[in-house]
C-alpha positions as a printed NumPy array, in Angstrom:
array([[-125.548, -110.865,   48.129],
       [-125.486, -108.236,   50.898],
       [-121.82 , -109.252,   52.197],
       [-121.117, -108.627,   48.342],
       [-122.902, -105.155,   48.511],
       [-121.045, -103.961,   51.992],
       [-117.628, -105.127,   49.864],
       [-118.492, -102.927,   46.879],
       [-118.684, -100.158,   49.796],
       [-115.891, -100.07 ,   51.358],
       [-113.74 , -100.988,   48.238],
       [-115.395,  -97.317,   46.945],
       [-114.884,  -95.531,   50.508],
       [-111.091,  -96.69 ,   50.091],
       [-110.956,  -95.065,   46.559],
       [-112.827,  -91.96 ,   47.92 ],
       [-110.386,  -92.072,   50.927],
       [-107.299,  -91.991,   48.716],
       [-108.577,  -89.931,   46.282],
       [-109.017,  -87.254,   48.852],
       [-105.698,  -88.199,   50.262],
       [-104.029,  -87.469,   47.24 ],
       [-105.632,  -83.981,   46.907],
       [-104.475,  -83.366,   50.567],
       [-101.083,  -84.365,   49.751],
       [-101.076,  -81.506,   46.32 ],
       [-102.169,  -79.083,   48.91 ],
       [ -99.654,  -79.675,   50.807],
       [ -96.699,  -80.102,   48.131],
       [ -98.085,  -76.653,   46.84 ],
       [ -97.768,  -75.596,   49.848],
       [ -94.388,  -75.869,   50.944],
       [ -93.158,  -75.002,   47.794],
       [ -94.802,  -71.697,   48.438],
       [ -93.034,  -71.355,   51.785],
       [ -89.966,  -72.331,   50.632],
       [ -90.101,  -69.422,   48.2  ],
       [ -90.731,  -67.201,   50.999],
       [ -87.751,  -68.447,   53.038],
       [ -85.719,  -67.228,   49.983],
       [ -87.302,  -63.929,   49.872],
       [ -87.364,  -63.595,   53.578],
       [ -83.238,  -64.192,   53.487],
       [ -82.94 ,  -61.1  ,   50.84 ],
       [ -85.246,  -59.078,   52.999],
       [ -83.861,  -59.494,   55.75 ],
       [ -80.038,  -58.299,   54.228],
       [ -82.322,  -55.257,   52.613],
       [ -83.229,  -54.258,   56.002],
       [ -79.945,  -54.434,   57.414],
       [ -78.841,  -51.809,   54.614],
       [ -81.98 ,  -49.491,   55.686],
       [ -83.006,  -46.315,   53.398],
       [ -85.716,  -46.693,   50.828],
       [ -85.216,  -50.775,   51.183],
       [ -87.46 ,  -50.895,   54.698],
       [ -90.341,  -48.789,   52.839],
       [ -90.199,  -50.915,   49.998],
       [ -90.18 ,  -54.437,   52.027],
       [ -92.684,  -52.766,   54.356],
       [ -94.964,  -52.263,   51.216],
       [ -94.345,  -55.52 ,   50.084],
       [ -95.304,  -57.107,   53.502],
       [ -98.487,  -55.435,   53.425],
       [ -99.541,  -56.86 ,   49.487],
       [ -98.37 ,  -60.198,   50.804],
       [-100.87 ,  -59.689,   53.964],
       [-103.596,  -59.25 ,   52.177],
       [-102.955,  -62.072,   49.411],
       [-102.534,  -64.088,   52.602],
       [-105.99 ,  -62.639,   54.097],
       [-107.318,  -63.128,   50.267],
       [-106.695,  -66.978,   50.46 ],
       [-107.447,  -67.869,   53.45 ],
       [-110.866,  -66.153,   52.952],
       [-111.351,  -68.199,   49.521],
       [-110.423,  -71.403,   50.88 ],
       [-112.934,  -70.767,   54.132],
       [-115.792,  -70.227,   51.043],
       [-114.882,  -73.019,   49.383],
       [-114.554,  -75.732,   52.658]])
């Protein structure tokens, strides 16, 4: 009966285990995606700042919002850990 018990354990630590695994692996789908967006937008930044003028405020305005979403999420997912 108890090696029976100890089976019916582990069997629902291993579904915990890849449950959680699964979530991990989201985060880090979502995750890339988002950086891959950024690589985009980093490419036709970087060709706006090579024309100057009003472009570099603009991007430099942008990099600031995207600062503090960055300082935003990181700060929600610390709560929420």
């Amino acid at each position: 009966m108890t090696q029976t018990f100890q089976m019916m354990r582990v069997t629902r630590m291993q579904e915990m285990t890849i449950r959680l695994l699964l979530q991990v692996k989201c985060l880090i789908r979502e995750r890339l995606r988002a950086v891959e967006a950024e690589s985009g937008f980093l490419k036709h930044a970087a060709m706006t700042l090579q024309r100057g003028g009003e472009g570099t405020k603009l991007l430099t305005e942008i990099a600031q919002h995207l600062r503090e979403l960055r300082h935003s999420d990181t700060a929600t997912a610390a709560a929420n850990a």
